[in-house]
N, C-alpha and C positions, 0 to 999 in steps of 0.2 A: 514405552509408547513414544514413538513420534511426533512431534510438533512445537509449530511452528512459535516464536515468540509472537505477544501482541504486539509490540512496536513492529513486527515485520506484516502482520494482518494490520496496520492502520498503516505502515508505509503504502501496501497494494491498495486500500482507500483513497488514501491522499493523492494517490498517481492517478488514478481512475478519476480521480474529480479533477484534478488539473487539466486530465484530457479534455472531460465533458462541459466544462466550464470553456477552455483554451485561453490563449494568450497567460497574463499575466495575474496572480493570485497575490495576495495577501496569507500569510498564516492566522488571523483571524476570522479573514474570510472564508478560507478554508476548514477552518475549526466549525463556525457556523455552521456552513453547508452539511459538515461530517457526523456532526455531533460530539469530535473526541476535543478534549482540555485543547486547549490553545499552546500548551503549555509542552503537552504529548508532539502536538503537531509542529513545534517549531523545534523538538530535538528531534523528530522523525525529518523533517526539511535539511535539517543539519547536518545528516547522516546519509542521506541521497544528496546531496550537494556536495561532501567530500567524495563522494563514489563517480561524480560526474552525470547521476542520473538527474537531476536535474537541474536548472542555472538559475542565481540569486543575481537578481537585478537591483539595484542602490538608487533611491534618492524618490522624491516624492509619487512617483508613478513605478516605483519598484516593487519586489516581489517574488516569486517565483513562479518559471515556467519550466516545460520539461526540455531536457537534452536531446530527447529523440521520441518518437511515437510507441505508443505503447504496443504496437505491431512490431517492433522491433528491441522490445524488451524484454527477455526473458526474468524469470520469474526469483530464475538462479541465483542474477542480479541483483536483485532487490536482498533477498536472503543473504546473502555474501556481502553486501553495504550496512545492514540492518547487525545482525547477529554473526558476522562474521564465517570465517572459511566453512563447509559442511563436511561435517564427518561425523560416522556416526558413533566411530569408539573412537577411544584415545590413540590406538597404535596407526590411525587407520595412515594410508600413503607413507609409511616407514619413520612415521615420529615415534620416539621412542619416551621412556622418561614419564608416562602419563597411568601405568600401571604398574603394580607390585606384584605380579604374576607372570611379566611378558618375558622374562627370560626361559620360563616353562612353557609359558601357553602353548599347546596344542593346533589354535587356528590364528595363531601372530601371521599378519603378514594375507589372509584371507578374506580379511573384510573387503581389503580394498576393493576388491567386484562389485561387489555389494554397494559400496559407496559410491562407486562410479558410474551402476545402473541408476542411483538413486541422483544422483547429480545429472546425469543426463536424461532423466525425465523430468527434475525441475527445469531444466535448459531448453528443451521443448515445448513447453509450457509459457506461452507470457501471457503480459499483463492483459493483452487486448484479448486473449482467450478468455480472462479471467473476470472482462470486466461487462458490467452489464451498462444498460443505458440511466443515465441521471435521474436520479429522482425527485430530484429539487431543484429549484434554481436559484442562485446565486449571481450577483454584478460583479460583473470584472474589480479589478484592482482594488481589491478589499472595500466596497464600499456594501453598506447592507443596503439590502432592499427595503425601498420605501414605505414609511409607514400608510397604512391604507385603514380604513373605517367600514366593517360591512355589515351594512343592516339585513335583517332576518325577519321576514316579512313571514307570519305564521302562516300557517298551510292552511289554504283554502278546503273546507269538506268537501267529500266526495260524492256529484249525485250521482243517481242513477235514471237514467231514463225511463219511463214506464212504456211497454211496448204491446 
């Protein structure tokens, strides 16, 4: 089966709320919004930040924002930052050394099609296709949102008019 790691599904979270939020994020704040460990989202931040996807700002209104719009990120990207190069067998683009078979195998050297449809349909594919609209909201540069008080005033019965 195919699929995708979860650090690489809470990467395409984290980027979607960075969008939807904009500007500059906190990784707690981001954690909030997200729901994932603070803990997930600051080594998911760590791992798009060495990829270039997105940039870590320093010092007391720091943070992170993204590198570029998620219209112009494909999906590939993310997978490739997250869980590293895609392939789906060992031999695939002429690496050798990763089966005990491949001097016989029959289809060495074959995948690669297969890999390469399967890569350029991630590559087709981004973030902005992927991402829906915010479901929460969240304050810029990590700060939570305010605490608030609301009273729950019981329901009024229902009459009915006699007619």
């Amino acid at each position: 089966m195919l699929r995708l790691s979860k650090l690489t599904d809470y990467a395409v979270v984290v980027l979607a709320r960075l969008e939807a939020q904009g500007g500059v994020q906190t990784a707690p704040c981001l954690a909030l919004c997200t729901g994932i460990a603070e803990p997930t989202v600051a080594k998911v931040l760590k791992a798009l930040a060495q990829a270039g996807l997105v940039e870590g700002l320093r010092g007391a209104r720091g943070g992170y924002r993204l590198a570029r719009p998620l219209a112009e990120l494909p999906l590939s990207d993310v997978i490739l930052a997250v869980d590293g190069p895609i392939a789906l067998t060992a031999c695939v683009d002429g690496a050798s050394g990763g089966c005990e078979t491949e001097a016989t195998c029959p289809v060495r050297g074959r995948w690669d099609r297969v890999n390469e449809a399967v890569r350029g349909a991630l590559a087709a594919i981004t973030l902005a296709d992927l991402a829906g609209p915010a479901s929460r909201s969240c304050h810029s540069v990590g700060h939570a949102a305010p605490q608030t008080t609301t009273t729950f005033l019981p329901a009024q019965p229902a009459t009915l008019a006699a007619e």
